[in-house]
C-alpha positions, -999 to 999 in steps of 0.1 A, spaced: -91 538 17 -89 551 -15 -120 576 -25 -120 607 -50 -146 629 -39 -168 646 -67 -153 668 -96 -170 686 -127 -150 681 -159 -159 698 -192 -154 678 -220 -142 686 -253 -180 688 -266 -191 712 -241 -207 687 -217 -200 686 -186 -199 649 -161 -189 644 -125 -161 624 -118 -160 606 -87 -153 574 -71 -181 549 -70 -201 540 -37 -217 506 -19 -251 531 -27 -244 532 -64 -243 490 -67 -275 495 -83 -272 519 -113 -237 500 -118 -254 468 -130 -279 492 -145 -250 502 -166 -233 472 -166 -266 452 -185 -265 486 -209 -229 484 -223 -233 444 -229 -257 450 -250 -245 483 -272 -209 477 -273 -184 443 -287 -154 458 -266 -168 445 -235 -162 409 -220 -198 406 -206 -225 391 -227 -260 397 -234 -263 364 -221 -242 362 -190 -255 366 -155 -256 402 -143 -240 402 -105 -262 405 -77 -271 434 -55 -249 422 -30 -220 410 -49 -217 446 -62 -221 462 -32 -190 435 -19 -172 441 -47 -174 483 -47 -165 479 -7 -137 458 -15 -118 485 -41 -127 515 -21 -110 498 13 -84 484 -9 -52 510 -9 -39 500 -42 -73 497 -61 -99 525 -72 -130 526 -92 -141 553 -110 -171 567 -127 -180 598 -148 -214 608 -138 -243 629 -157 -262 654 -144 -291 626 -139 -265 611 -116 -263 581 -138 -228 565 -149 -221 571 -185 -185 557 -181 -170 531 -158 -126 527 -152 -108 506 -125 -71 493 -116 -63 471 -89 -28 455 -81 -23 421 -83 -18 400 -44 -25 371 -48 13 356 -54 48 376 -47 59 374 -86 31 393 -100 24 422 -68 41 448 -88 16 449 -117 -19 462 -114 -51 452 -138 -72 481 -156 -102 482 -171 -123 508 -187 -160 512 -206 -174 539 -217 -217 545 -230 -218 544 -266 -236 579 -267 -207 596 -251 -181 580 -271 -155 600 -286 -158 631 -260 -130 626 -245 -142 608 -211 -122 575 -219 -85 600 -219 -98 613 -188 -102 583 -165 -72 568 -182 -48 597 -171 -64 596 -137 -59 562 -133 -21 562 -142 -21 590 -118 -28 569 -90 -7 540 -102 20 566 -105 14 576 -68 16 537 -55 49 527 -49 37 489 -47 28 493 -83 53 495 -115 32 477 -142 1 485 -154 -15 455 -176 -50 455 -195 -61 436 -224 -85 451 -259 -96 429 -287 -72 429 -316 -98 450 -341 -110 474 -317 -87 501 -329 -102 533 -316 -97 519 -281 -64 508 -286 -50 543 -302 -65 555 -270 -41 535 -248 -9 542 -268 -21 579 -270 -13 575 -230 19 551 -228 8 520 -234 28 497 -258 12 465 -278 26 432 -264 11 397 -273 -18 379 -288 -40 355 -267 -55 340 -306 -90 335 -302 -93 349 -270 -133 361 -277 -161 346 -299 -190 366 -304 -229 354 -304 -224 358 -344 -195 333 -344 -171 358 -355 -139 358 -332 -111 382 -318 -76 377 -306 -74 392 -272 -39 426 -275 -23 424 -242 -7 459 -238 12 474 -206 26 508 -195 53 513 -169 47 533 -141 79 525 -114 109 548 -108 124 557 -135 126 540 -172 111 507 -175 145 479 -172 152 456 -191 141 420 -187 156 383 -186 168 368 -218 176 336 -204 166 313 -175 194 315 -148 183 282 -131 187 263 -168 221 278 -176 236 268 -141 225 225 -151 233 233 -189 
């Protein structure tokens, strides 16, 4: 079970959040938060117009990360108690070939952009990947314009990979290509990776 028990941080502007894993008893100020950052932010997937998940699917879902070894959630917290920032990694199981990578996403509130509480759930994030031995990749995707979010991830290791063109379309019509970007987090330096297919050399 993987659970961080409750921490104040300062942040650079002098406020001051609670940092904490999130609980089955929080499922309801999640999609509170969740139905918030749809509707003041671009950078998330979500939709003013998509379902919000039930009460119980959250709850499942929350259960499911906190019993899950390799997967955490975590929230920054006002002093209300309320979430003002959301950030979670889980490794990949569901095929051999892609159980060394882990998936990582991260919103924050638009009022408390810029203070620093995006760095700090992304550091303690690669801190756990960095203290899972089952995970040497860590994957997550940004839209191609967002660029304060994506100087954010390089700030902390990550490197740019591919395009996924047209990977979001927006209720305005506009579109954006969907960044891929990775960091590595095994034993020592990331290695190097196949040039060729061994199978197709050995009929060539």
């Amino acid at each position: 079970m993987t659970v961080y028990e409750p921490r104040d941080v300062t942040l650079r502007d002098g406020r001051v959040v609670t940092l904490r894993s999130t609980d089955v008893a929080d499922a309801e100020v999640v999609i509170d938060y969740l139905d918030a950052m749809r509707r003041e932010s671009n950078g998330v997937l979500f939709s003013p117009h998509d379902d919000l998940p039930t009460l119980d699917f959250e709850r499942g879902w929350i259960a499911g990360r906190r019993d899950n070894p390799d997967a955490v959630q975590l929230g920054a917290w006002d002093a209300s108690g309320v979430p003002i920032a959301l950030a979670g990694v889980q490794r990949e199981t569901s095929r051999r070939r892609n159980s060394h990578r882990a998936d990582l996403g991260i919103s924050v509130r638009r009022p408390w952009w810029r203070a620093g509480v995006g760095r700090l759930l992304m550091l303690e994030l690669i801190d756990f990947c960095e203290s899972r031995p089952a995970i040497e990749v860590i994957h997550l995707t940004v839209w191609h314009c967002n660029h304060q979010a994506i100087a954010l991830y390089e700030s902390v290791g990550f490197t740019r990979g591919g395009l996924k063109h047209y990977g979001a379309r927006f209720e305005d019509g506009s579109y954006a290509h969907t960044l891929q970007m990775s960091r590595w987090v095994g034993d020592g330096p990331a290695p190097a990776v196949r040039e060729r297919d061994p199978l197709l050399e050995a009929v060539a």
